[in-house]
C-alpha positions in Angstrom: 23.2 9.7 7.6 22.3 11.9 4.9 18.7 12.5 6.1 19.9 12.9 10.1 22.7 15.7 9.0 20.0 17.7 6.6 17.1 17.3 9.7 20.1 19.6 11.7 20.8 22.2 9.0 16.9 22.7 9.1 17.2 23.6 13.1 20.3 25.8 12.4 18.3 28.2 10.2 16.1 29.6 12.2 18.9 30.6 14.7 20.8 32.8 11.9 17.6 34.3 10.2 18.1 37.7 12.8 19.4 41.0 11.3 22.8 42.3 12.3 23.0 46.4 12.6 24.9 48.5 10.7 28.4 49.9 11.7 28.2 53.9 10.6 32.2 54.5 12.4 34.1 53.8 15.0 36.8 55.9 16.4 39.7 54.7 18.8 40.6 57.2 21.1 44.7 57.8 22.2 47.7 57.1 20.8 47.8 54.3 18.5 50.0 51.7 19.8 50.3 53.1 23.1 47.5 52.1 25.1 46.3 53.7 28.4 43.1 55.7 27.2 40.2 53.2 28.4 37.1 54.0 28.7 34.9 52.7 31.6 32.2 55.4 31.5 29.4 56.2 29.4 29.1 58.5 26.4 27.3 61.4 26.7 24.7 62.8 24.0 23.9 66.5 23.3 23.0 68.1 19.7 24.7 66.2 18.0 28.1 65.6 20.1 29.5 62.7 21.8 31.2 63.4 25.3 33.6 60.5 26.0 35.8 60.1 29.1 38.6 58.1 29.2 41.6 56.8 31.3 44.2 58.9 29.7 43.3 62.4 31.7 41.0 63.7 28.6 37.7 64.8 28.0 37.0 64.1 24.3 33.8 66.0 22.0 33.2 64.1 19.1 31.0 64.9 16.2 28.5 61.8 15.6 27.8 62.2 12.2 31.3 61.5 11.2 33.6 60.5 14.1 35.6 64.1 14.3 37.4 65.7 17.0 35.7 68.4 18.0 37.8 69.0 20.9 39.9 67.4 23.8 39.6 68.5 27.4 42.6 67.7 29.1 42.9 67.1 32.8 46.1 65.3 33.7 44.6 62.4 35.4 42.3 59.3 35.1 39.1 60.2 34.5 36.2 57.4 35.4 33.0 59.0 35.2 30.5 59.3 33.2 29.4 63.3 32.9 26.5 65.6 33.3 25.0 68.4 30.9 22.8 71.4 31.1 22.7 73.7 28.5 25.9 74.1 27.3 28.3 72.9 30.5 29.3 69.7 31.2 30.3 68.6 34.6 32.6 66.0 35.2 35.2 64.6 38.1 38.8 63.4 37.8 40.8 60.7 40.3 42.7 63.2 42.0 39.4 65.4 43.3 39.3 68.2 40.3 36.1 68.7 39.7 35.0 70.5 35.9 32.8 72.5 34.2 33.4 72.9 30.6 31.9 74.0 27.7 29.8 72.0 25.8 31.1 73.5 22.4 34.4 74.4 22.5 35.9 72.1 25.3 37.1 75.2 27.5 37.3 75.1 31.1 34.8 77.5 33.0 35.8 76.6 36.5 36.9 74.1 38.8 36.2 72.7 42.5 39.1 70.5 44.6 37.7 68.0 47.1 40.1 66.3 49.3 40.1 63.0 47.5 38.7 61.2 44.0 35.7 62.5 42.4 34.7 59.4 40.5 31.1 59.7 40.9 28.4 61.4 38.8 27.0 64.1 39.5 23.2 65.0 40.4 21.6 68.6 39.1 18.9 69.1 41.6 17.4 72.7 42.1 19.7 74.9 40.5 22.4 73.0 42.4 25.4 70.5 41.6 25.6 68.2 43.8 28.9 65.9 44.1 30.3 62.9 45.8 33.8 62.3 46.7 35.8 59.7 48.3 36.8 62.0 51.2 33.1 61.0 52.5 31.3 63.8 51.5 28.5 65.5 49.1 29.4 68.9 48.2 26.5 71.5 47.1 28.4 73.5 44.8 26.2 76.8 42.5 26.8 75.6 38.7 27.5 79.4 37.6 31.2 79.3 39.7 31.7 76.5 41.4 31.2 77.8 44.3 30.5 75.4 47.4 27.5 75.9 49.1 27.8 73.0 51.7 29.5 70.0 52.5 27.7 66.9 54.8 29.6 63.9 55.8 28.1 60.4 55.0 30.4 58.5 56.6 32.0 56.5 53.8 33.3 57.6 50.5 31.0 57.4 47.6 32.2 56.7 43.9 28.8 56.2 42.0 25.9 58.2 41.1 24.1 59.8 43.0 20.5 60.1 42.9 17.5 62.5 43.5 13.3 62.0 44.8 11.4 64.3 46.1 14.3 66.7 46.6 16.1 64.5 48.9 19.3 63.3 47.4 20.8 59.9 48.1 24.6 58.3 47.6 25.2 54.7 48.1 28.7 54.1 50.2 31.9 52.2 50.0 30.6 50.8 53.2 27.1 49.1 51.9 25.3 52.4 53.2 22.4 54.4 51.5 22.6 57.7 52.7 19.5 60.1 52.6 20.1 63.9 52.5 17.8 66.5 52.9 20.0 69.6 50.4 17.9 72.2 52.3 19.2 72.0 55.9 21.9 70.0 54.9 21.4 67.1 57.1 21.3 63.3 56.6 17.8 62.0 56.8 18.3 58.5 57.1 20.9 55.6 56.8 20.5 51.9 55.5 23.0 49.1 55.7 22.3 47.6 52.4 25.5 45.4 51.4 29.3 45.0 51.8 29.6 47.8 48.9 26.4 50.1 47.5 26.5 51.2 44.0 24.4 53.4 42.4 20.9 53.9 43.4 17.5 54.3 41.0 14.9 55.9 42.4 11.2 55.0 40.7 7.8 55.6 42.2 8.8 55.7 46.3 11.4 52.9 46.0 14.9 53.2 45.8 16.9 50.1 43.7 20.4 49.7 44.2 23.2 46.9 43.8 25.8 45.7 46.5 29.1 44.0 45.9 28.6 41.0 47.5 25.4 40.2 44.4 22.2 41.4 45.5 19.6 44.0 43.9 18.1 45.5 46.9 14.5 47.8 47.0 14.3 50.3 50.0 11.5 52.7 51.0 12.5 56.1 49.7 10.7 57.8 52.8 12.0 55.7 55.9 14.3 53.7 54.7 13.2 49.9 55.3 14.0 47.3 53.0 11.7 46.0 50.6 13.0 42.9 49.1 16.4 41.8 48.3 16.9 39.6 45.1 20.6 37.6 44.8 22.5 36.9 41.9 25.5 35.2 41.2 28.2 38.3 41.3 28.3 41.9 42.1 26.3 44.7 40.9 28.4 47.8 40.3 25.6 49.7 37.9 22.6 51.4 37.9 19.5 49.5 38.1 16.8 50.2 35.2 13.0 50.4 35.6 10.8 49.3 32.9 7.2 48.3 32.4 6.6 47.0 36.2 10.5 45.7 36.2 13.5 46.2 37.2 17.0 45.2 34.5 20.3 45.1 36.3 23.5 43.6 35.3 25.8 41.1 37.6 29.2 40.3 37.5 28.3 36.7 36.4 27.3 37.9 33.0 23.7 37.6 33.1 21.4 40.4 32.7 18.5 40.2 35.2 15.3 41.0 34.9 13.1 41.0 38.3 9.5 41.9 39.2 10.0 45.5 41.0 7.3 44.8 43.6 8.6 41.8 45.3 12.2 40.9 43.8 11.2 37.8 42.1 13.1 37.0 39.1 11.5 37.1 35.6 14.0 35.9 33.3 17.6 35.8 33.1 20.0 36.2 29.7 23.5 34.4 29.9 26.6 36.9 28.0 29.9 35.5 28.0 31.4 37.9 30.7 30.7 40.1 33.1 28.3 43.0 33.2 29.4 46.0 34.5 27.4 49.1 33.2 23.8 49.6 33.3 21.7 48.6 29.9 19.8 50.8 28.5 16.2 50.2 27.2 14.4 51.9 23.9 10.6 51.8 25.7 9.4 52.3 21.9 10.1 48.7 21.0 11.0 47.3 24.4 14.6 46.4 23.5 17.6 45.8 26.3 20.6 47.2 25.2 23.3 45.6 27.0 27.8 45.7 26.8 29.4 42.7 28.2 33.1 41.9 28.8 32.4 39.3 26.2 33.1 42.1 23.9 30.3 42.2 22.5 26.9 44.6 22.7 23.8 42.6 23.1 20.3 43.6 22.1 17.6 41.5 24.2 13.8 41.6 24.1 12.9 42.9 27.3 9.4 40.7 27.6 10.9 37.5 27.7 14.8 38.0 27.8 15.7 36.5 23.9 18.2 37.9 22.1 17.5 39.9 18.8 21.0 40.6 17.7 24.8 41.0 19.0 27.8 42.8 17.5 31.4 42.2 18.4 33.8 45.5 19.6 37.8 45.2 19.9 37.2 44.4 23.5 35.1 44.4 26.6 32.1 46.8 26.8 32.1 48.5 30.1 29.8 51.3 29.4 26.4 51.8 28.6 25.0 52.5 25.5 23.1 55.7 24.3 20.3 55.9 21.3 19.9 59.2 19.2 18.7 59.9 16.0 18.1 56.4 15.2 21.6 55.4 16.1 23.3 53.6 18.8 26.5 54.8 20.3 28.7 53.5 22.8 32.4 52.8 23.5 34.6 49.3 24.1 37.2 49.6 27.3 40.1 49.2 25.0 43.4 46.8 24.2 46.4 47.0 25.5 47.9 48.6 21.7 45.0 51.4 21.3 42.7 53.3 24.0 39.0 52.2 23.9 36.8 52.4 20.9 33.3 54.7 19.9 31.1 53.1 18.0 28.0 53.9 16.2 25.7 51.8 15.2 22.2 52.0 13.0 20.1 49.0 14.7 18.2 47.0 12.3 14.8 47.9 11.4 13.5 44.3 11.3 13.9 42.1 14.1 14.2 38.5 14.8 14.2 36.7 17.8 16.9 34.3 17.9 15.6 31.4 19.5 18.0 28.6 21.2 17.9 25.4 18.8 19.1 22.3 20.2 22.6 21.6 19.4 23.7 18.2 17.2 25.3 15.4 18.7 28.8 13.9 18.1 27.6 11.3 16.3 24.4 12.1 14.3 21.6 9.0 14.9 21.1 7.2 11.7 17.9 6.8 10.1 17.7 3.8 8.3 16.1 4.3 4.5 13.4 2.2 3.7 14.1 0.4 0.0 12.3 1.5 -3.2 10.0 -1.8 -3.1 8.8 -2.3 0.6 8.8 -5.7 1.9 5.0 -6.4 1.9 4.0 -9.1 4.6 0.4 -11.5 4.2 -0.4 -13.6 6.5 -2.3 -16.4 4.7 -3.3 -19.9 6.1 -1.4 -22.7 5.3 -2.4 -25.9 3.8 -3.2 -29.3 6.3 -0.2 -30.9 6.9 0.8 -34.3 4.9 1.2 -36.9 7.1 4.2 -39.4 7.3 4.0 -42.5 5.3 4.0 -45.9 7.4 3.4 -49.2 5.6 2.1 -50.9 9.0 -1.5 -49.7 9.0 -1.9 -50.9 5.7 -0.7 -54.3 6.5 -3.2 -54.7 9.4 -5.8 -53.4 7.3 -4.5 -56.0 3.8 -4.8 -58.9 6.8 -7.8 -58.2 8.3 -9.5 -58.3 4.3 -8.1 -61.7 3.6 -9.6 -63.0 7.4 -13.0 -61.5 6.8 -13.0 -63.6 3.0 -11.6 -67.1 4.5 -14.3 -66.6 7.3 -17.2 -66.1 5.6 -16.0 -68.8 2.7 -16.5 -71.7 5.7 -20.1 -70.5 5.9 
């Protein structure tokens, strides 16, 4: 029993040998015990600031080498997506069709756009041009220096993700399942795919557009015509933006794998199980080919992108629904929040050795026993045994005592 319990321990091991990273802050946005300041987009990174959007109508700048407000941006409504920055504006939407542009340094509004319904989507700079999708059903062309709109085109459906730029055509995936392509010069709409029941936000790489659809599937369509590629299920919905790396494509599903599929023909390389769903895109340092990856299992994964092990994962106060950003040799990113506290920012310094933590088999209930052998082993020779004795019987002898006695009286009477 002994031997069969230490035989585990040595498989264990292995399995814990990987470096954890280090926690440098974290910072919980809101009021304490109130709640209502989640966070469902992604922190922004410029020169040294965080930008961090969150449920409870603010804009927040945060300092990252010490967690301090820098300032709060207030807009009076739930704000869901993630920002833009060029030089020293942000750009940013709010759920009742405000759309901002604020200063990067001192959180001051410059000026503002009001579509007719939510701008939850992020924006796309494009030619000296902002471009903006709203759930009214419509992209908006608006000059970054006023906020002045230049056009508006109608796609049909409202959009609430990203949109997306390639070879100065932009293109917004639909509440419908449509990708839409948009030519910003004459405005007009170039081309448009039924993709899914729902289309989230599209990557465009190398003449192919990746996107994922509500109903579970990563689909690949021609960026020039429109034609689908490929279309690779999973087991949930894809409501982030795909990632392209080294021939592949990483994408996250509602059934809390991480996907990683072959970008020319959709076929799936490797899969890597979290313990909830996915719903932010990962993001990927190309230097050492890690997947960074938040999971409603609360906890931020780091994956090897080659064969879809895990190196390391740290626990936050609660799901992570937004995707991480590197800088400086740190990791930032921000939990969705409890229902006591807003969501959390987090920085992180990543370890600088890495193990792959490979899956051990675990024990049984009842461990098998191995029997010990005894200090002097039975030794077994096989040598031949003696011939038999045979059974005493006095008869033979008899015979043999009367026949002596006729032989004598016989040759006597010669």
């Amino acid at each position: 029993m002994i031997i069969a319990l230490f035989a585990v321990a040595l498989l264990v091991v292995p399995a814990l040998a990987a470096d954890a990273p280090a926690a440098d802050w974290s910072k919980q946005l809101g009021t304490e015990g109130q709640g209502g300041a989640y966070i469902s987009a992604s922190p922004i990174y410029n020169n040294g600031i965080l930008y961090v959007c969150a449920w409870d109508g603010k804009v927040y700048g945060i300092q990252t080498m010490n967690a301090a407000s820098l300032w709060k941006f207030e807009t009076g409504v739930n704000v869901y997506s993630t920002p833009v920055y060029k030089d020293d504006t942000l750009y940013v939407g709010s759920s009742n069709g405000t759309f901002y542009a604020i200063s990067t340094l001192y959180g001051q509004e410059k000026w503002r756009f009001r579509a007719f319904a939510n701008v939850d989507s992020t924006p796309l700079l494009m030619n000296g041009l902002v471009f903006v999708g709203s759930d009214d059903e419509r992209v908006y062309a608006l000059d970054p220096n006023n906020g002045n709109q230049i056009w508006n085109i109608s796609v049909g459906s409202g959009i609430s993700t990203a949109l997306e730029s390639e070879d100065n055509v932009v293109y917004a995936a639909t509440s419908d399942g449509s990708l839409v392509a948009i030519d910003p010069n004459k405005p007009k709409v170039l081309w448009t795919t039924k993709v899914g029941e729902r289309a989230y936000s599209p990557l465009a790489n190398a003449g192919t557009l990746y996107l994922g659809t509500s109903d579970g599937y990563l689909v690949a369509v021609d960026h020039f015509q429109g034609i689908i590629d490929w279309k690779s299920q999973t087991g949930g919905a894809i409501s982030s933006k795909p990632v392209y790396y080294d021939g592949n494509i990483y994408v996250g599903s509602w059934d809390g794998n991480l996907y990683c599929f072959n970008a020319t023909n959709g076929d799936l390389v490797w899969k890597y199980a979290t313990g909830g769903p996915i719903k932010a895109s990962p993001y990927i340092d190309k230097a050492k080919g890690i997947v960074y990856i938040g999971s409603g299992d609360q906890y931020l994964h780091a994956v090897d992108a080659r064969y879809g092990l895990p190196y390391w994962k740290f626990k936050a106060d609660s799901a992570v629904s937004s995707t991480p950003v590197m800088a400086n040799g740190h990791l930032y990113f921000s939990s969705y929040g409890t229902s006591t506290g807003g969501g959390t920012v987090y920085s992180l310094t990543p370890p600088s050795n890495l193990t792959i933590v490979t899956p051990t088999p675990a024990p049984t209930a009842i461990p098998t026993a191995i029997v010990t052998p005894t200090a002097a082993p039975v030794v077994v020779t096989f040598v031949p045994s003696a011939t038999p004795a045979q059974s005493w019987c006095p008869l033979p002898g008899i015979i043999g005592v009367a026949l002596g006695m006729l032989a004598l009286a016989t040759y006597r009477r010669r």
